[in-house]
mmCIF file of the N, C-alpha and C atoms, coordinates in Angstrom:
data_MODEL
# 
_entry.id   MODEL 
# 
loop_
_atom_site.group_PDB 
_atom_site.id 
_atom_site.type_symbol 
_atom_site.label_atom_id 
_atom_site.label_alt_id 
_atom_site.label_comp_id 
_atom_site.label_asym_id 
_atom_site.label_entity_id 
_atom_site.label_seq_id 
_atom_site.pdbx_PDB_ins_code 
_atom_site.Cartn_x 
_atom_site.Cartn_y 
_atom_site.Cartn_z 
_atom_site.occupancy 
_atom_site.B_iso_or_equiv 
_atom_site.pdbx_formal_charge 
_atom_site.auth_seq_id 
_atom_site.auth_comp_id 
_atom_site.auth_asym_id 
_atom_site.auth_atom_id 
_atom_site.pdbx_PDB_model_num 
ATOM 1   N N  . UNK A 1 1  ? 105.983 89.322  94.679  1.00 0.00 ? 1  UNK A N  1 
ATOM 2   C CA . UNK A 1 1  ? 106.742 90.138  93.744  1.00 0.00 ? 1  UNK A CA 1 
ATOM 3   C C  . UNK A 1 1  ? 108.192 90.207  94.223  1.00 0.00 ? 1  UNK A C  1 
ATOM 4   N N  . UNK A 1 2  ? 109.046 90.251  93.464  1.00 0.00 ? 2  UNK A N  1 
ATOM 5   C CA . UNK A 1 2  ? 110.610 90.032  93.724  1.00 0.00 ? 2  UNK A CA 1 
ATOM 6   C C  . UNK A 1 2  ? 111.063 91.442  93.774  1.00 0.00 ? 2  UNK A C  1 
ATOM 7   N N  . UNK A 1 3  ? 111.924 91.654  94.578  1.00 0.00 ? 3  UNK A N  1 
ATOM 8   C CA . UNK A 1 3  ? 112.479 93.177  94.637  1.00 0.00 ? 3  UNK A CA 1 
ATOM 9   C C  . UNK A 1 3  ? 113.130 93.553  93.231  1.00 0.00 ? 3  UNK A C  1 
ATOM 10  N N  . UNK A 1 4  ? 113.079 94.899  93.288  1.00 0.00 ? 4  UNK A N  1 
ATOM 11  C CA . UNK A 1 4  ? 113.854 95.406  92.021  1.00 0.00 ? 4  UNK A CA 1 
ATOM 12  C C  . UNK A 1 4  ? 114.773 96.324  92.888  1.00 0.00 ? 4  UNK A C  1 
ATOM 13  N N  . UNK A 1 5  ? 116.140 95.405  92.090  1.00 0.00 ? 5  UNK A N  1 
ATOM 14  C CA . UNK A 1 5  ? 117.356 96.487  92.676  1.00 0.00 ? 5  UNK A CA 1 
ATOM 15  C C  . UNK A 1 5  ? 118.359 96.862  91.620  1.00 0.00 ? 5  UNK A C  1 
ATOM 16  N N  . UNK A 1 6  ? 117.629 96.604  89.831  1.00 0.00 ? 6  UNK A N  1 
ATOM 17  C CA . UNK A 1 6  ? 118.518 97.042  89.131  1.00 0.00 ? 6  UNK A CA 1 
ATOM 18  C C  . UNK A 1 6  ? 117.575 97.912  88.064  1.00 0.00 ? 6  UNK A C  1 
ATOM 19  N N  . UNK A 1 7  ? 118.229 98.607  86.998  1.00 0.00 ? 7  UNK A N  1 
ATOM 20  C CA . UNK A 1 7  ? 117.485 99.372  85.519  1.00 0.00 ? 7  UNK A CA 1 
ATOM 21  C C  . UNK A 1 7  ? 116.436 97.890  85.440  1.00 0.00 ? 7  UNK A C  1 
ATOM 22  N N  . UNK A 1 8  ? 117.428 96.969  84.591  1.00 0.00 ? 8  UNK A N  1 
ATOM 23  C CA . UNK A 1 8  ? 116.608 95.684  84.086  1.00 0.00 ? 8  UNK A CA 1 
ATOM 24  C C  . UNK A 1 8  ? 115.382 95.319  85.026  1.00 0.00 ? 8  UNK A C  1 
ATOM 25  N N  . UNK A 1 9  ? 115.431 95.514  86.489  1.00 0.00 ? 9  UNK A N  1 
ATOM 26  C CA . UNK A 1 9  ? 114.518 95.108  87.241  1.00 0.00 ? 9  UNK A CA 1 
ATOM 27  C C  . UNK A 1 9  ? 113.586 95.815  86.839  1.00 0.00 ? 9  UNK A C  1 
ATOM 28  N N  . UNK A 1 10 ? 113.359 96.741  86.563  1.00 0.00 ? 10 UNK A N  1 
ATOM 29  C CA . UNK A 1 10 ? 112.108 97.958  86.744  1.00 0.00 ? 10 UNK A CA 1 
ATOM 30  C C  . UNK A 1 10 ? 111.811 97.681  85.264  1.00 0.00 ? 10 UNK A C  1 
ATOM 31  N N  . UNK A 1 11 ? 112.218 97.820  84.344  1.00 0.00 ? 11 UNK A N  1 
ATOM 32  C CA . UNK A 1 11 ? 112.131 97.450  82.621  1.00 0.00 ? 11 UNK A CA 1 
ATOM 33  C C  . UNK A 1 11 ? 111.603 96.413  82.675  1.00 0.00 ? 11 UNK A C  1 
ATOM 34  N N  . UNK A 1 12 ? 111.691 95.370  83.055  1.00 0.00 ? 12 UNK A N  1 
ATOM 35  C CA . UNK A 1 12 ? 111.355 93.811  83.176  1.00 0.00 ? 12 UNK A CA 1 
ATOM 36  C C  . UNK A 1 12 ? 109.234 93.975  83.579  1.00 0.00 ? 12 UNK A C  1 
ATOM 37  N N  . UNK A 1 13 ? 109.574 95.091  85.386  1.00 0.00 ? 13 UNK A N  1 
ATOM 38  C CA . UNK A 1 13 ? 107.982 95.016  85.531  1.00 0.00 ? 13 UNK A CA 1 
ATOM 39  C C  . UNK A 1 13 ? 107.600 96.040  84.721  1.00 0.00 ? 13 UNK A C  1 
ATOM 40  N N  . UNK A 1 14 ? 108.174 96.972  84.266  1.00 0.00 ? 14 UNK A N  1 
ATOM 41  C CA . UNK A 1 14 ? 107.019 97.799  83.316  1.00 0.00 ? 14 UNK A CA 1 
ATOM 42  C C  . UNK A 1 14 ? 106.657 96.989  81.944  1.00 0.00 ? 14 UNK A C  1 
ATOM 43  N N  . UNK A 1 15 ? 107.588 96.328  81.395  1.00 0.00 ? 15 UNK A N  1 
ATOM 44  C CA . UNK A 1 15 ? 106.995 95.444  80.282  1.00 0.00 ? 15 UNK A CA 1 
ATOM 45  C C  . UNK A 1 15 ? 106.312 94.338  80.310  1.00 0.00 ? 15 UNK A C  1 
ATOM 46  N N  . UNK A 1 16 ? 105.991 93.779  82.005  1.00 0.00 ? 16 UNK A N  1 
ATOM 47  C CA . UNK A 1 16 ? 104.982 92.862  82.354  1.00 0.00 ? 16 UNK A CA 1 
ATOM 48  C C  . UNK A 1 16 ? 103.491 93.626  82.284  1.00 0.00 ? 16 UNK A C  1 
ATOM 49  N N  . UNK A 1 17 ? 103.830 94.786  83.056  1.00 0.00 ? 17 UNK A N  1 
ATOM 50  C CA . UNK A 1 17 ? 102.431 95.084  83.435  1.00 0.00 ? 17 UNK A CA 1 
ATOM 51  C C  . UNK A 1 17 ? 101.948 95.963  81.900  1.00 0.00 ? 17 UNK A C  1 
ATOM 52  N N  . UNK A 1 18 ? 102.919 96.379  81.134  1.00 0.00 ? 18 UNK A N  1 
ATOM 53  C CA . UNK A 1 18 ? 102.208 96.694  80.134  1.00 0.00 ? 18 UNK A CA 1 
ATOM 54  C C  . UNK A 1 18 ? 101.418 95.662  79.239  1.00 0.00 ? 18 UNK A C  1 
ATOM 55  N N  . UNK A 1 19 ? 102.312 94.659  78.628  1.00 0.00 ? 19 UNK A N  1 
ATOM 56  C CA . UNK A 1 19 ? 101.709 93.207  77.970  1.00 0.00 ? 19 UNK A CA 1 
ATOM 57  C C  . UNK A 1 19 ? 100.439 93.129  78.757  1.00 0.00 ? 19 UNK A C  1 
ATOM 58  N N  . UNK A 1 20 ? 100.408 92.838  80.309  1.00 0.00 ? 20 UNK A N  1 
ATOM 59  C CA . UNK A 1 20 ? 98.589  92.173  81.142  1.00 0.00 ? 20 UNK A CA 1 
ATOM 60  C C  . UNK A 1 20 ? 98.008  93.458  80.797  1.00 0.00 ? 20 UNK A C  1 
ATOM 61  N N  . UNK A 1 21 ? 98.136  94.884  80.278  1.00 0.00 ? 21 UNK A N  1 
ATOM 62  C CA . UNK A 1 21 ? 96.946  96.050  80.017  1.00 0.00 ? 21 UNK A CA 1 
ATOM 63  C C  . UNK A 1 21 ? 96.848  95.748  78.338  1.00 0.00 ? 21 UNK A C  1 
ATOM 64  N N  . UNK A 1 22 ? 97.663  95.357  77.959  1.00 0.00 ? 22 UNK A N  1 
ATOM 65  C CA . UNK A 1 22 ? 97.549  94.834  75.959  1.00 0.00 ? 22 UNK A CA 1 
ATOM 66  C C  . UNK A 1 22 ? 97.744  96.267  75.563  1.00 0.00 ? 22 UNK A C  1 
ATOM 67  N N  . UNK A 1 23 ? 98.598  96.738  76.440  1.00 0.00 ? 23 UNK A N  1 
ATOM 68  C CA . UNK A 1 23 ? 99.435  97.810  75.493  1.00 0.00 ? 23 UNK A CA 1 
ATOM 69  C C  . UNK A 1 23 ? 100.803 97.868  74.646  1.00 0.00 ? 23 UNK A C  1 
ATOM 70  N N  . UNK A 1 24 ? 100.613 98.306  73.703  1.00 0.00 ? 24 UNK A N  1 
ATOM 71  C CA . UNK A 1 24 ? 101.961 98.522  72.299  1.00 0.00 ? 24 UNK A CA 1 
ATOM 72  C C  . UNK A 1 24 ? 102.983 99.306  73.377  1.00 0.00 ? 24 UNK A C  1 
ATOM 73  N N  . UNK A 1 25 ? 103.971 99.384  73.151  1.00 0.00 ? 25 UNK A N  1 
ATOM 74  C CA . UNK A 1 25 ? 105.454 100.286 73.606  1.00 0.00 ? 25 UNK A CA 1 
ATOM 75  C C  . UNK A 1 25 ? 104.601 101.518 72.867  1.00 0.00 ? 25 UNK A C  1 
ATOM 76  N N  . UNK A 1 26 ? 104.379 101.979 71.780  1.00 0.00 ? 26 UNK A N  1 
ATOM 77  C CA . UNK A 1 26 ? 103.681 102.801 71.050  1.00 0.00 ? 26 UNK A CA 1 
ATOM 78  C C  . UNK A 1 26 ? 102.796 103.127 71.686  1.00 0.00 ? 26 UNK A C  1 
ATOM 79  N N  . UNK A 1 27 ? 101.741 102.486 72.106  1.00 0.00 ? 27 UNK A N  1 
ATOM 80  C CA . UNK A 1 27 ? 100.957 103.208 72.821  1.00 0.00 ? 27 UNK A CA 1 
ATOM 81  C C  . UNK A 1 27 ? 101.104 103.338 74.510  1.00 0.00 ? 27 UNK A C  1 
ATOM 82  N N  . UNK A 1 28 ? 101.930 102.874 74.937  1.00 0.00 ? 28 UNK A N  1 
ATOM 83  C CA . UNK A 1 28 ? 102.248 103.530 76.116  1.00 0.00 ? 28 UNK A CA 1 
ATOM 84  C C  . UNK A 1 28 ? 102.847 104.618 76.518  1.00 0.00 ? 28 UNK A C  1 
ATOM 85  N N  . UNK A 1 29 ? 103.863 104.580 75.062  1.00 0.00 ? 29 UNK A N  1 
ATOM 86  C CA . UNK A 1 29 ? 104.828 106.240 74.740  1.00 0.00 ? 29 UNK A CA 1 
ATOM 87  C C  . UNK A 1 29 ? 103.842 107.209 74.763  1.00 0.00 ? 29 UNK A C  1 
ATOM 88  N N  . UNK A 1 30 ? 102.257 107.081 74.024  1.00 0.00 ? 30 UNK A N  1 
ATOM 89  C CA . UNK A 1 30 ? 101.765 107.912 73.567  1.00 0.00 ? 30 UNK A CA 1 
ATOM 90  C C  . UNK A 1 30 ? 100.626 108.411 75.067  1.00 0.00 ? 30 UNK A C  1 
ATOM 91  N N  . UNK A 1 31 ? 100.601 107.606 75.425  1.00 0.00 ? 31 UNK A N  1 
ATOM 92  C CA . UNK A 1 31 ? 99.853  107.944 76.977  1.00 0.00 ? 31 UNK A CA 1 
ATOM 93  C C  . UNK A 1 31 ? 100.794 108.623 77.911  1.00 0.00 ? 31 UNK A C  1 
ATOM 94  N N  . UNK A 1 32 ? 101.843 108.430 78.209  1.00 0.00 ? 32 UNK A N  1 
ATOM 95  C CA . UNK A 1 32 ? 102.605 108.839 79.125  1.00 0.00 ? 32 UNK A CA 1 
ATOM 96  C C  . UNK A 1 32 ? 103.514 110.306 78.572  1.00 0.00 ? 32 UNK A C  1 
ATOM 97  N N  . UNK A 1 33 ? 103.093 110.422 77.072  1.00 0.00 ? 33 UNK A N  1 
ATOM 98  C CA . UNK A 1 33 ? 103.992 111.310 76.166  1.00 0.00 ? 33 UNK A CA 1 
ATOM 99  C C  . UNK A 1 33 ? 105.512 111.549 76.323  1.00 0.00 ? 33 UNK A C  1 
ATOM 100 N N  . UNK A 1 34 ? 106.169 110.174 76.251  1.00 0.00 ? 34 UNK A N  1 
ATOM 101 C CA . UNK A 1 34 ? 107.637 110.401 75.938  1.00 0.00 ? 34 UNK A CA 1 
ATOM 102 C C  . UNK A 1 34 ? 107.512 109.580 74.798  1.00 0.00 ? 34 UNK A C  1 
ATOM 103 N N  . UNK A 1 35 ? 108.932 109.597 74.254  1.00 0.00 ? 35 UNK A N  1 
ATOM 104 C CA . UNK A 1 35 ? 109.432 108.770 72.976  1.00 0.00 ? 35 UNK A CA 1 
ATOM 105 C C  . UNK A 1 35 ? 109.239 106.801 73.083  1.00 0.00 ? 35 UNK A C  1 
ATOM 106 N N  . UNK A 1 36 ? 108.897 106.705 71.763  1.00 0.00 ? 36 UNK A N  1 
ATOM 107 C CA . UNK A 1 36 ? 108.624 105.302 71.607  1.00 0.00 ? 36 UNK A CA 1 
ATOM 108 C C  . UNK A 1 36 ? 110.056 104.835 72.064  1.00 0.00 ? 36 UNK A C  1 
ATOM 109 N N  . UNK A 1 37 ? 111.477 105.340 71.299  1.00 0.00 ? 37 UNK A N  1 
ATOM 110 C CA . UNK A 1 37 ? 112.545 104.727 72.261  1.00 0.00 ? 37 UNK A CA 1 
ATOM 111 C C  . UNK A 1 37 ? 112.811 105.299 73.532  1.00 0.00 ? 37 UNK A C  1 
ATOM 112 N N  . UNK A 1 38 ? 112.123 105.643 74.255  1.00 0.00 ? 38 UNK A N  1 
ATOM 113 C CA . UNK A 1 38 ? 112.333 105.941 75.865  1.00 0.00 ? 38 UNK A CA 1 
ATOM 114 C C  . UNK A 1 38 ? 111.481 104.658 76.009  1.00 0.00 ? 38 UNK A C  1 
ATOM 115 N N  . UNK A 1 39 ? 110.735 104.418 75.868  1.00 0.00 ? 39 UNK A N  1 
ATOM 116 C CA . UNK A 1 39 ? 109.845 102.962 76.313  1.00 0.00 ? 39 UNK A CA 1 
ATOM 117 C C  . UNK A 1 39 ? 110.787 102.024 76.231  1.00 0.00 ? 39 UNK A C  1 
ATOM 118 N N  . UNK A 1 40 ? 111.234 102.002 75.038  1.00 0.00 ? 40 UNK A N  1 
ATOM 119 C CA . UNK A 1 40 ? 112.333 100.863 74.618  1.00 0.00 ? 40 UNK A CA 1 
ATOM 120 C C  . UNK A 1 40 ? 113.480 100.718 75.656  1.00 0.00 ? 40 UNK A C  1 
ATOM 121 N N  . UNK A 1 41 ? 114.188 101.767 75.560  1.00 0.00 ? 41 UNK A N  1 
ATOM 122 C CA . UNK A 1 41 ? 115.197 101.820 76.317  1.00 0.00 ? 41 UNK A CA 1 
ATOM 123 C C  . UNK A 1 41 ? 115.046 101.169 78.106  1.00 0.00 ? 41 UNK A C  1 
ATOM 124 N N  . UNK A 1 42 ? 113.584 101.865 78.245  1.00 0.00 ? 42 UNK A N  1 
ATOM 125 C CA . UNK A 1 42 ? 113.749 101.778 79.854  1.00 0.00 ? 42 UNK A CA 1 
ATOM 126 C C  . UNK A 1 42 ? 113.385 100.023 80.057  1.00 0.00 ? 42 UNK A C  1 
ATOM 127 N N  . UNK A 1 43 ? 112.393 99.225  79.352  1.00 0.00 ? 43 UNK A N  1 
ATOM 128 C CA . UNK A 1 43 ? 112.011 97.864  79.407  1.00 0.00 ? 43 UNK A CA 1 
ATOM 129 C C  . UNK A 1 43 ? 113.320 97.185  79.307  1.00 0.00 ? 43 UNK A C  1 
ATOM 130 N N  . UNK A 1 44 ? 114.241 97.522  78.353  1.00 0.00 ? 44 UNK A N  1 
ATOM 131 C CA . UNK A 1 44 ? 116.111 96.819  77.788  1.00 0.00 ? 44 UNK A CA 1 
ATOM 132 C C  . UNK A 1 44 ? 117.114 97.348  79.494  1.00 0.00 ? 44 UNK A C  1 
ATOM 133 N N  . UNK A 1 45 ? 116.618 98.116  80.118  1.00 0.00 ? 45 UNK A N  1 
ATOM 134 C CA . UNK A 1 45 ? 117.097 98.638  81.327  1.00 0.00 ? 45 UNK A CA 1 
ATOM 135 C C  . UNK A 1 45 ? 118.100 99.066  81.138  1.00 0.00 ? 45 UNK A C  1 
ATOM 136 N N  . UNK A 1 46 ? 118.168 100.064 80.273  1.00 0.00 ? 46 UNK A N  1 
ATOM 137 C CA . UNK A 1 46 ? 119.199 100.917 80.137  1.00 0.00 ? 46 UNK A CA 1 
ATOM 138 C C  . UNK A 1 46 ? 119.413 101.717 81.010  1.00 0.00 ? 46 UNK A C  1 
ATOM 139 N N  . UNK A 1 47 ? 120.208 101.755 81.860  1.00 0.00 ? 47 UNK A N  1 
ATOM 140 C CA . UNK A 1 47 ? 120.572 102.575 83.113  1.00 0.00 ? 47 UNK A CA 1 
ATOM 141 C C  . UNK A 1 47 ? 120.673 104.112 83.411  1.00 0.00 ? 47 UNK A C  1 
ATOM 142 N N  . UNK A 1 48 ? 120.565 104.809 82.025  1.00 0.00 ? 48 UNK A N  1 
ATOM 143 C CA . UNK A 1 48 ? 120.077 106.521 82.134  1.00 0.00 ? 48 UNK A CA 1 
ATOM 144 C C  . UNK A 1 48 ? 119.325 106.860 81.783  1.00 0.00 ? 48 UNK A C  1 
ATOM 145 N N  . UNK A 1 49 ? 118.523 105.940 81.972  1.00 0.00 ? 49 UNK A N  1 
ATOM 146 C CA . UNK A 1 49 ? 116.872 106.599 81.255  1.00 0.00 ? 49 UNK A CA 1 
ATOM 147 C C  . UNK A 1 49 ? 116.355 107.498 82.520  1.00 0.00 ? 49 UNK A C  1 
ATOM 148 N N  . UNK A 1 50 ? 115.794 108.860 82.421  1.00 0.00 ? 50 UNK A N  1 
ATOM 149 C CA . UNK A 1 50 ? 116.108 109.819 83.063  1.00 0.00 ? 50 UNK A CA 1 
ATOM 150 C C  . UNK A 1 50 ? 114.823 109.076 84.760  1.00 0.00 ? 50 UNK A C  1 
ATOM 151 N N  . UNK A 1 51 ? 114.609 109.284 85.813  1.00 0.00 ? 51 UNK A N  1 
ATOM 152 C CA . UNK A 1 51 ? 113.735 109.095 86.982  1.00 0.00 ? 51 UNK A CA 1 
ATOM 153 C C  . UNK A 1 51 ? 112.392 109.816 86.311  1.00 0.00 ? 51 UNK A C  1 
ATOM 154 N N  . UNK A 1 52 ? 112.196 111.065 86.298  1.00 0.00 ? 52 UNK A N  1 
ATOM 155 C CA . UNK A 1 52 ? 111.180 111.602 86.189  1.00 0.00 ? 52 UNK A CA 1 
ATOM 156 C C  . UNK A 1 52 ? 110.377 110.897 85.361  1.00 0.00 ? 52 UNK A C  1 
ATOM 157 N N  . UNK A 1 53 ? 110.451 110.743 83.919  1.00 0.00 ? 53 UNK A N  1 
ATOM 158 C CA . UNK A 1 53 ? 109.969 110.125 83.233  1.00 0.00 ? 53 UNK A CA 1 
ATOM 159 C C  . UNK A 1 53 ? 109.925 108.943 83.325  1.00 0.00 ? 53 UNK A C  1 
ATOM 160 N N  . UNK A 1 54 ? 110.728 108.084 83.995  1.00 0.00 ? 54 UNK A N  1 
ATOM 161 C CA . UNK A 1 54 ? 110.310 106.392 84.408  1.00 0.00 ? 54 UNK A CA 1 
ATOM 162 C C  . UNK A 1 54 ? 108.946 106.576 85.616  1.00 0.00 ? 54 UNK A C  1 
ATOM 163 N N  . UNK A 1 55 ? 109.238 107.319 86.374  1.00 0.00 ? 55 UNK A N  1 
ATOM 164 C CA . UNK A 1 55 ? 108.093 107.447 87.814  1.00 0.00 ? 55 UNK A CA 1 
ATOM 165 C C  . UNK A 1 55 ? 106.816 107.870 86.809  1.00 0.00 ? 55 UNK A C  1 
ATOM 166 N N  . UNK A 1 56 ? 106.489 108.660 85.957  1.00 0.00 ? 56 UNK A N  1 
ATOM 167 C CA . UNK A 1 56 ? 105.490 108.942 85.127  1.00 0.00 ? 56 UNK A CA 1 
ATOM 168 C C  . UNK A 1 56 ? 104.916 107.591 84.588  1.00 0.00 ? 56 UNK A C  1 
ATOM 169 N N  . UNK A 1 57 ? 105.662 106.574 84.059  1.00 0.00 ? 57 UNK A N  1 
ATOM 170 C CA . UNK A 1 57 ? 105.874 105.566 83.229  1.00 0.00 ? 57 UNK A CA 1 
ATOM 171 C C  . UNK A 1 57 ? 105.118 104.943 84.510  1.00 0.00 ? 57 UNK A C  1 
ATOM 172 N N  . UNK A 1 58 ? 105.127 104.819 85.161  1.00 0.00 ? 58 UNK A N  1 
ATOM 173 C CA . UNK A 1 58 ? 105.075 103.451 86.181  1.00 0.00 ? 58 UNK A CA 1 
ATOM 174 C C  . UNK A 1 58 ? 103.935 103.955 86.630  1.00 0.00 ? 58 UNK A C  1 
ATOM 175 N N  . UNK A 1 59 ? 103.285 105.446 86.684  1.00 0.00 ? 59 UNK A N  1 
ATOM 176 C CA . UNK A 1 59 ? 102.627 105.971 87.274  1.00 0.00 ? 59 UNK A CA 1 
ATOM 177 C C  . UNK A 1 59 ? 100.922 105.645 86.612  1.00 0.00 ? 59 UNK A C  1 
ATOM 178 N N  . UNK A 1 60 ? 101.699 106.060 85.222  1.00 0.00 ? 60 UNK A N  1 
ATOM 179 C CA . UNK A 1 60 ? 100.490 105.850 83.914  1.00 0.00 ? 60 UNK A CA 1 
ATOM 180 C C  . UNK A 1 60 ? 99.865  104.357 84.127  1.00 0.00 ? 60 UNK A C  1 
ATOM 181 N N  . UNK A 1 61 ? 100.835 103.388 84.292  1.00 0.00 ? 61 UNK A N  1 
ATOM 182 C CA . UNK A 1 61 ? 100.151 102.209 84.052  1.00 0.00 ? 61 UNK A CA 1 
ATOM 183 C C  . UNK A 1 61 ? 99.917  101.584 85.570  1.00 0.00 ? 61 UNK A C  1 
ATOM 184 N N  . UNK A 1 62 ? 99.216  102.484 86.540  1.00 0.00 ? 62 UNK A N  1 
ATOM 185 C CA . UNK A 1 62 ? 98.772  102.713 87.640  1.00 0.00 ? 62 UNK A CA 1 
ATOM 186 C C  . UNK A 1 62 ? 99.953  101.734 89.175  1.00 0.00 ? 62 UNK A C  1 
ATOM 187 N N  . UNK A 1 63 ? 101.242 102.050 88.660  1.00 0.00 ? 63 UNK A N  1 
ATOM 188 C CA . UNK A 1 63 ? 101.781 100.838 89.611  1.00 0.00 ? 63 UNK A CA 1 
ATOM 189 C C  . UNK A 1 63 ? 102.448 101.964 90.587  1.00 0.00 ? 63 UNK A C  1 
ATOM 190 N N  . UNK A 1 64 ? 102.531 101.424 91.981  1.00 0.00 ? 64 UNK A N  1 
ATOM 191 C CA . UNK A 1 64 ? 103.437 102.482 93.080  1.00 0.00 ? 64 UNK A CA 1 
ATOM 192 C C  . UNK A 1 64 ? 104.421 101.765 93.095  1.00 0.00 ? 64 UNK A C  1 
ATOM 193 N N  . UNK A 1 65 ? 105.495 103.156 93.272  1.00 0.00 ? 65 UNK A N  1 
ATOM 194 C CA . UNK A 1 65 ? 107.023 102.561 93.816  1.00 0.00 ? 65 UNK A CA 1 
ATOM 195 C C  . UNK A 1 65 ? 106.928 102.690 95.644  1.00 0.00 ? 65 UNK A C  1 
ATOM 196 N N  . UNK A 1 66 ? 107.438 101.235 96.325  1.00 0.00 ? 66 UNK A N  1 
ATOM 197 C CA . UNK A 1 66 ? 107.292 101.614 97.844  1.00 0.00 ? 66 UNK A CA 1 
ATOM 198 C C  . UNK A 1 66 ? 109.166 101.422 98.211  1.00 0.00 ? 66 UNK A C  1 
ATOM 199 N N  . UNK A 1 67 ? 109.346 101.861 99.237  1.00 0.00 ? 67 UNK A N  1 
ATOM 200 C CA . UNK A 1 67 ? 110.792 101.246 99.977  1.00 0.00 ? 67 UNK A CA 1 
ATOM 201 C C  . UNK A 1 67 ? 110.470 100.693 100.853 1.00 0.00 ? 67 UNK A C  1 
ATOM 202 N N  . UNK A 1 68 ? 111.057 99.871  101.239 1.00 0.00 ? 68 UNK A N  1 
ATOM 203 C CA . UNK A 1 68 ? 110.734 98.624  102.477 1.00 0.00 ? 68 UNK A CA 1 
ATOM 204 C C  . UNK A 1 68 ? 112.358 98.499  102.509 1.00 0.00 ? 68 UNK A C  1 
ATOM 205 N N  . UNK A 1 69 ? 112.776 98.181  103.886 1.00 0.00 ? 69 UNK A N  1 
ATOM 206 C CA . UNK A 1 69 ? 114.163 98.068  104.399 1.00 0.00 ? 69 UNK A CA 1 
ATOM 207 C C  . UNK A 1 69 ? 114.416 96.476  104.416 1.00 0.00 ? 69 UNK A C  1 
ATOM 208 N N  . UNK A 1 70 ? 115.223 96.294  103.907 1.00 0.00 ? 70 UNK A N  1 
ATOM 209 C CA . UNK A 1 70 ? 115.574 94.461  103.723 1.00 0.00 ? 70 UNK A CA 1 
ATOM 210 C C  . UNK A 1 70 ? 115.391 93.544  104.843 1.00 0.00 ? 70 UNK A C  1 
ATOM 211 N N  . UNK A 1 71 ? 114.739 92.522  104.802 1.00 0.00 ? 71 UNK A N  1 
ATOM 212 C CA . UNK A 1 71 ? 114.414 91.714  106.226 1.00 0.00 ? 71 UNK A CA 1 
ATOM 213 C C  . UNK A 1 71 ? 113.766 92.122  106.736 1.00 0.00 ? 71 UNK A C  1 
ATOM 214 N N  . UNK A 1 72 ? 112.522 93.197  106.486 1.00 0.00 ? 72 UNK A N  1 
ATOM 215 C CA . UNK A 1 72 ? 111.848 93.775  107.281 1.00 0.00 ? 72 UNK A CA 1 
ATOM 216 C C  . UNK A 1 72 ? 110.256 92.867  106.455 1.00 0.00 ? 72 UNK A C  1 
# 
């Protein structure tokens, strides 16, 4: 897996791992209960899509965020 060090990075894997569960943007909004364009927005990596609700997002479709120090 390639690091994510931007919005687009994290948008990019939440709209991978949603497509491999065969979930709609619609129905991921509706599991995680934010807005169908908060889904939108955060996959397009729009850069203020708020933390709380992305960590929920990532949470729902069972993925962890880790930090690892570069070269390590």
């Amino acid at each position: 897996m390639s690091p994510v060090r931007t919005a687009s990075d994290i948008g990019a894997a939440i709209r991978a791992e949603r497509k491999s569960q065969g979930l709609t943007q619609t129905e991921l909004a509706d599991l995680c209960g934010v807005s169908l364009s908060f889904i939108s927005n955060l996959e397009n990596g729009k850069s203020t899509t708020e933390l709380a609700k992305t960590l929920n997002v990532i949470s729902t479709l069972g993925l962890d965020v880790t930090f690892t120090k570069r070269g390590e």
